[in-house]
C-alpha positions in Angstrom: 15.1 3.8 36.1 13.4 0.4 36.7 10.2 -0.6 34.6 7.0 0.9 36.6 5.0 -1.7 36.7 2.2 0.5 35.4 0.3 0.0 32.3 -0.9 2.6 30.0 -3.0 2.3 26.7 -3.3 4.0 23.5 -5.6 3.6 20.9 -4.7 4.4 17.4 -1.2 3.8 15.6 -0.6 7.7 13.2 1.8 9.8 14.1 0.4 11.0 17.1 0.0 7.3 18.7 3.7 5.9 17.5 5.3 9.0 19.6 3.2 8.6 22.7 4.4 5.0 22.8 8.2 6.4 22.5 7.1 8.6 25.5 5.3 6.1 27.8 8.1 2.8 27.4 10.7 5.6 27.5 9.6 6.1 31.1 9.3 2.4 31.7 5.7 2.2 31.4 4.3 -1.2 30.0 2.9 0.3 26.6 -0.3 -1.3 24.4 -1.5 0.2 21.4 -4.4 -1.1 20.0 -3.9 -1.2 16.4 -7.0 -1.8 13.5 -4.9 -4.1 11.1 -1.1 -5.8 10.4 -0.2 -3.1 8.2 -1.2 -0.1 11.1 0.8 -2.4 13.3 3.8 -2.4 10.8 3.5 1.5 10.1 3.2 2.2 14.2 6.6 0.3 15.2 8.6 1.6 12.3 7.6 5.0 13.7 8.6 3.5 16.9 11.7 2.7 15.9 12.4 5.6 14.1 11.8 7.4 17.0 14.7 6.1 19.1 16.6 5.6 16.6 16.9 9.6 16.6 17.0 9.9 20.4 20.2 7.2 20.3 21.8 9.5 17.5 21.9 12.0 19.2 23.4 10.6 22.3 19.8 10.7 24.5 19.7 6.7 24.7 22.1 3.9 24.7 21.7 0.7 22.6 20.4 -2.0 25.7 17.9 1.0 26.7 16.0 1.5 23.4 15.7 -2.3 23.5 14.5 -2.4 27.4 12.1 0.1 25.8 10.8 -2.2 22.9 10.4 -4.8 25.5 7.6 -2.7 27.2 5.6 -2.4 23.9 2.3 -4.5 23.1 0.3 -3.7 19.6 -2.6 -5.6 19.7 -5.9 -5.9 18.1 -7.8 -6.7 21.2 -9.1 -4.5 23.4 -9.2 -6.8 26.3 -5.0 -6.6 26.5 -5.5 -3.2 28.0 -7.2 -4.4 30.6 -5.0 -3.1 34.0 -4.7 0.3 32.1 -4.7 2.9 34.2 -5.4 5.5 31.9 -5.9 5.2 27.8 -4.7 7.8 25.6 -7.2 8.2 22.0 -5.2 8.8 19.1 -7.8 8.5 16.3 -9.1 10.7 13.6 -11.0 13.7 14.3 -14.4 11.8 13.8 -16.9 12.1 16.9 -18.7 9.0 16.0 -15.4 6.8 16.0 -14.3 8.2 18.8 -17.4 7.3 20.8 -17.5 3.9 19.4 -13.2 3.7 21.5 -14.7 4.7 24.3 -17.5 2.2 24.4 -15.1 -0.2 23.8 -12.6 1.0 26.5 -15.4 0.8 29.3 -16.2 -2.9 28.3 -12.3 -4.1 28.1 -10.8 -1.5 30.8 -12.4 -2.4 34.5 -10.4 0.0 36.1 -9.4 3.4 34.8 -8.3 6.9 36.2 -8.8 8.6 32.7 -9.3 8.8 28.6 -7.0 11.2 27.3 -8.1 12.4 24.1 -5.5 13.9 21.5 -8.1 15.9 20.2 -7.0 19.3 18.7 -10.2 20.6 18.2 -13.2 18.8 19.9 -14.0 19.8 23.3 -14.7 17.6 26.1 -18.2 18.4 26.2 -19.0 16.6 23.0 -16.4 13.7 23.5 -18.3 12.5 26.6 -22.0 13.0 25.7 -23.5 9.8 25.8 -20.5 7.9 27.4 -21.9 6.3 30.6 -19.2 4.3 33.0 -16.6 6.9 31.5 -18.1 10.1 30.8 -16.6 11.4 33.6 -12.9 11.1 32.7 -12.8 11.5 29.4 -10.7 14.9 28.9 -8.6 16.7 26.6 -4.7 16.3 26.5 -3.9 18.1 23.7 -0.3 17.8 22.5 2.0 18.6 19.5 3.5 16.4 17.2 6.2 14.5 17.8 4.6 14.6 21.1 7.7 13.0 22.9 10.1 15.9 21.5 7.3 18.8 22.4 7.3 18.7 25.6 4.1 20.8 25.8 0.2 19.7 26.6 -3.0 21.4 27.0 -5.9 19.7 29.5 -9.3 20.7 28.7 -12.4 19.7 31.4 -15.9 19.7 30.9 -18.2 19.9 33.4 -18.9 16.6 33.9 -15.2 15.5 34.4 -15.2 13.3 37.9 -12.9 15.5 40.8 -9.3 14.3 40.4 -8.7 13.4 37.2 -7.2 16.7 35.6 -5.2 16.4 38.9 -4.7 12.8 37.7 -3.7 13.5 34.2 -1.5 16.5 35.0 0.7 14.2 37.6 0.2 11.5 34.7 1.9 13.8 32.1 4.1 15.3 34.7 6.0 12.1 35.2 6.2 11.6 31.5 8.7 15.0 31.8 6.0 16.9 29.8 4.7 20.6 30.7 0.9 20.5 31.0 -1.4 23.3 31.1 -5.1 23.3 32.2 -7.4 25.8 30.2 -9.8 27.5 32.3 -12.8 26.4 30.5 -12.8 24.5 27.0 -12.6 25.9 23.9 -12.4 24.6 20.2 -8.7 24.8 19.3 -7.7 25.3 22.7 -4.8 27.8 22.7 -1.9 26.6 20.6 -4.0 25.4 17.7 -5.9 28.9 17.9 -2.7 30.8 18.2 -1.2 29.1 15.5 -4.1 29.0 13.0 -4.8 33.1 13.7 -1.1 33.6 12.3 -1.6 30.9 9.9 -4.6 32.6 8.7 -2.7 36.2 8.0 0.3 34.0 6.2 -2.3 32.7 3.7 -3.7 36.4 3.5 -0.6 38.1 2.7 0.2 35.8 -0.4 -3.1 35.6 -1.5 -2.8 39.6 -2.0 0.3 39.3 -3.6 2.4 41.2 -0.6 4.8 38.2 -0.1 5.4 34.6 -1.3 5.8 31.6 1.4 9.1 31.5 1.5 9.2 35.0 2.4 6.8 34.7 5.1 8.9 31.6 6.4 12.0 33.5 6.1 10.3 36.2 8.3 9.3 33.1 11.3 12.6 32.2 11.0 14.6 35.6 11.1 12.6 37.7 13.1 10.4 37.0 16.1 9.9 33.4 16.3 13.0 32.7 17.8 12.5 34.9 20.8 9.3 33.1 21.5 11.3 29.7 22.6 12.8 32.0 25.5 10.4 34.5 26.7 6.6 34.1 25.9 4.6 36.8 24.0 2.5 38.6 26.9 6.3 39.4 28.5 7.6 40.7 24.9 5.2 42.8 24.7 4.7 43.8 28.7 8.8 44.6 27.8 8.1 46.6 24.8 5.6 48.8 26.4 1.9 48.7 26.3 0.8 52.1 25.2 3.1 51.3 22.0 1.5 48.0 21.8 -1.7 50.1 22.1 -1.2 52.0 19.2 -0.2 49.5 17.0 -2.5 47.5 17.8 -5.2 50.2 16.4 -3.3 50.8 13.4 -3.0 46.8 12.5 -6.2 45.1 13.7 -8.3 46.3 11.2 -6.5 45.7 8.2 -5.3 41.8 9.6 -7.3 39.4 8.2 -10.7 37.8 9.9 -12.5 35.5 7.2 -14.8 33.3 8.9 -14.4 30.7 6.2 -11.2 28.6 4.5 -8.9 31.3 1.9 -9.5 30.3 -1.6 -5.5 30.0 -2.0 -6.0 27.2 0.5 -9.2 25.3 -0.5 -7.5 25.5 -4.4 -4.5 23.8 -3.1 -6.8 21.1 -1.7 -9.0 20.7 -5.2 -5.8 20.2 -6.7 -4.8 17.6 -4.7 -1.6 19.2 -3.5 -1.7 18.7 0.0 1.9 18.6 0.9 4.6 16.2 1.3 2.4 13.4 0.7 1.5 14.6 -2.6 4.8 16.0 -3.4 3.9 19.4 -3.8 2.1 22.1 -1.8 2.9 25.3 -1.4 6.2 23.9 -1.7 7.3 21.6 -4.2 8.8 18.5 -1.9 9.3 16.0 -5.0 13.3 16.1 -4.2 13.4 17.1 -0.7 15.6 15.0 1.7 12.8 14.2 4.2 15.4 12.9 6.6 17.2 15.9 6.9 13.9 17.9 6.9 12.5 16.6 10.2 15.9 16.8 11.7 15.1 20.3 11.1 11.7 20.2 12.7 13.1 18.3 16.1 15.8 20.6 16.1 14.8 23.0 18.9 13.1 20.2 20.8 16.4 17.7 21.8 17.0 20.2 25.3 13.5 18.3 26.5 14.3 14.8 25.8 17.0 14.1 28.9 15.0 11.4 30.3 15.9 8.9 32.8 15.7 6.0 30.4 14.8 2.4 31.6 17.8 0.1 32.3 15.8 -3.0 33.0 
C-alpha cells in the first residue's frame, strides 16, 4: 500500500494517543500528534515504537515497513501543523474543560475538517460540543479499547447537533483503518462496552467484598468458563441458544441478590486511599512488584493478533 496522501490528527500522547498513531501511519496515513512537552513527546514515540516492534515480532510487519511508518509520524507542539487534517482524533483526560479548550484550538488551526473524534469513554457528545461553535457539529464519540490498534472494536456516539454525514464519515474513516465500528442509537454515559464491563466489574468487587471468592478466583472463572465463548459468538445468541424461558428463570432467581450500589465498593475506594492503584504502584489487588510486565501484555494482546493483518505501507 502507497502512503494516502491524507492527513489525520491526534491530540494527546497516553496510551490511547501512541496506539492510534500505530493505527493511522500503519495505513499510510500522514500522522501528527500534538504533544504538551519533550518528555510527552519522548513517552508517545517509545510507545510508538513499542507498538511495532510487537507487530514485527510477530511476523505482521517487515523491517523497511515499520520504518515507511515512522516516516509518516509528526509530534509537534503546534497546533497549526495539523492544519490539512481531515479529521482530529482527542486523546486527552477525561476533563470537560480541557477538552473544550482542544477544540477551541482545533477550529483556529484546522480550516478544514470532516470531524473531532473523541476517545471519550464516558462523556457523551451532548456535553463535548456545548459551547463549541465552527465545530460543534462534528465533534462525536469514537469510543475504543486500549491498545486501540490490536482491538479492533469502536463505538460512535451522536448528539443531536452532529452535522449530517459525519457518523457516516467517521464510520468509513474507521472502516479503512480495518476497525469494526458500531453506532449507538442514542448516547449514553459509558456507552455499551464500558457499561457492560463495569456491571460485571461491579459484581467481581461484590463477591470478594463478601468474602464468597478472592480475585484470583474470580479471574480464574473469566478465564475458564464463559469468557472465552464470548470471542466467538456474542451473549444475546448464547443465551437465544440456551433457551429463554431458562434464561427467564434464572434471571428471577439471580437479579435480586446481584449487586446494584449506586456508589464506588468500599474494597475499591480503600484500595485507592491506600495508594494501591495497580501496576503503577506495584500493588493492587494484585501484588505486581515482580511481575514480568513484558510477558504480561503479551498476555493481554494475545487474543487480538487475528485483527492486525493489515496492508502495511511499502513506500
Amino acid at each position: 500500500m502507497k502512503k494516502s496522501g491524507r492527513r489525520i490528527g491526534i491530540v494527546g500522547t497516553g496510551m490511547i494517543a501512541s496506539s492510534m498513531a500505530i493505527l493511522c501511519t500503519g495505513h499510510g496515513f500522514d500522522t501528527v500528534v500534538l504533544s504538551r512537552s519533550a518528555a510527552s513527546s519522548k513517552r508517545c514515540i517509545e510507545n510508538f515504537e513499542s507498538g511495532f516492534k510487537q507487530l514485527a515480532k510477530h511476523g505482521l510487519a517487515t523491517e523497511r515497513q515499520v520504518g515507511v511508518c515512522r516516516s509518516y509520524l509528526t509530534i509537534t507542539e503546534k497546533y497549526s501543523d495539523m492544519a490539512g487534517a481531515e479529521a482530529v482524533f482527542e486523546c486527552i483526560k477525561e476533563d470537560i474543560g480541557e477538552k473544550h479548550a482542544v477544540y477551541r484550538l482545533i477550529e483556529e488551526n484546522c480550516p478544514e475538517l470532516s470531524a473531532i473524534c473523541s476517545v471519550s469513554s464516558s462523556i457523551v457528545p451532548e456535553i463535548l460540543s456545548r459551547g463549541i461553535e465552527k465545530y460543534g457539529d462534528r465533534i462525536i464519540v469514537t469510543h475504543p479499547f486500549n491498545p486501540a490498534h490490536m482491538v479492533p472494536y469502536f463505538e460512535l456516539c451522536a448528539s443531536e447537533r452532529t452535522a449530517g454525514g459525519v457518523v457516516e464519515y467517521a464510520m468509513k474513516l474507521l472502516g479503512e483503518l480495518d476497525r469494526k465500528p458500531v453506532l449507538l442509537k442514542k448516547p449514553t454515559p459509558g456507552f455499551i462496552g464500558n457499561r457492560l464491563q463495569f456491571a460485571l466489574w461491579r459484581e467481581a468487587l461484590e463477591l470478594v467484598e463478601s468474602g464468597i471468592a478472592d480475585p484470583r478466583d474470580i479471574d480464574a472463572c473469566l478465564n475458564y468458563s464463559f469468557c472465552p465463548r464470548y470471542t466467538s459468538i456474542g451473549i444475546f445468541e448464547h443465551f437465544d441458544n440456551g433457551g429463554l424461558e431458562l434464561c427467564s428463570t434464572v434471571s428471577a432467581n439471580l437479579f435480586p441478590v446481584i449487586s446494584d450500589k449506586k456508589t464506588v465498593p468500599e474494597i475499591l475506594a480503600e484500595k485507592v486511599r491506600e495508594g494501591k492503584l495497580g501496576p503503577k504502584t506495584g500493588e493492587g489487588f494484585y501484588d505486581w512488584r515482580n511481575t514480568d510486565m513484558d510477558a504480561f501484555r503479551e498476555r493481554v494482546n494475545e487474543p487480538f493478533w487475528r485483527f492486525c493483518k493489515w496492508d502495511l505501507p511499502e513506500d
